[in-house]
C-alpha positions in Angstrom: 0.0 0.0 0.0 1.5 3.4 -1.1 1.7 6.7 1.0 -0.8 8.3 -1.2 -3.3 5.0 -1.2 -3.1 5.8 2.7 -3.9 9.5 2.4 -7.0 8.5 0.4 -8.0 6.5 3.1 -7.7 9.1 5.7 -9.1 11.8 3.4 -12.6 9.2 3.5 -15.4 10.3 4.6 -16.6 6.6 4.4 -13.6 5.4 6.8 -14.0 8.2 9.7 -17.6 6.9 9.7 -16.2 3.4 9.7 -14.6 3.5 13.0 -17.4 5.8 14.7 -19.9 2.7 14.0 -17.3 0.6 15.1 -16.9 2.1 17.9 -20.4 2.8 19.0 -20.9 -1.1 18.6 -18.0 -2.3 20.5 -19.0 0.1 23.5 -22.1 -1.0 23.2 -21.6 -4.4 23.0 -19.2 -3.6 26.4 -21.9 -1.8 28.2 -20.6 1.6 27.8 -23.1 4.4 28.9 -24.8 5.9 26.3 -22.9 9.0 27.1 -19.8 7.8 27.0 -20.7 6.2 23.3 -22.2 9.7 22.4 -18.8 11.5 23.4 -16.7 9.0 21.5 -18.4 9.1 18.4 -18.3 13.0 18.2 -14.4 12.8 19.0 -13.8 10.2 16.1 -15.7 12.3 13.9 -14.3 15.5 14.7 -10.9 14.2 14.0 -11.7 12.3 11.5 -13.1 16.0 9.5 -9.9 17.6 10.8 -7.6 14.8 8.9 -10.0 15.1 6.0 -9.9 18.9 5.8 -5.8 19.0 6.1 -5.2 16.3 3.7 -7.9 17.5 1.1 -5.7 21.5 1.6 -2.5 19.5 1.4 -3.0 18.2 -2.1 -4.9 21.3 -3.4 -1.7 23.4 -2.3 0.6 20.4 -4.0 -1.8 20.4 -6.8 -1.0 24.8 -7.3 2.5 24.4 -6.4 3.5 22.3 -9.4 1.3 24.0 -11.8 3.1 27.6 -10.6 6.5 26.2 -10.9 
């Protein structure tokens, strides 16, 4: 698996929401309070659109650097 394939990955909407589901269903499954499933679901998807939002800026300003130079 490349660096870049990784990056995509990150970058996925589809993946951050991955791991909150997976998450919400093992704490479920391990008799978390609901609160405590509520608080790390909206941790893994906060981060999850702060990766997105700095990889997606990171290869736009890749993308303008080359065509500038």
């Amino acid at each position: 698996m490349s660096k870049n394939d990784i990056l995509r990955k990150l970058s996925s909407r589809k993946f951050w929401a991955l791991l909150a589901a997976l998450a919400t269903s093992v704490l479920t499954a391990g008799g978390a309070g609901d609160n405590t499933v509520l608080h790390v679901t909206g941790v893994i998807g906060a981060v999850g659109a702060c990766v997105a939002y700095m990889l997606a800026e990171g290869i736009s300003d890749a993308a303008n650097k080359d065509k500038t130079e």
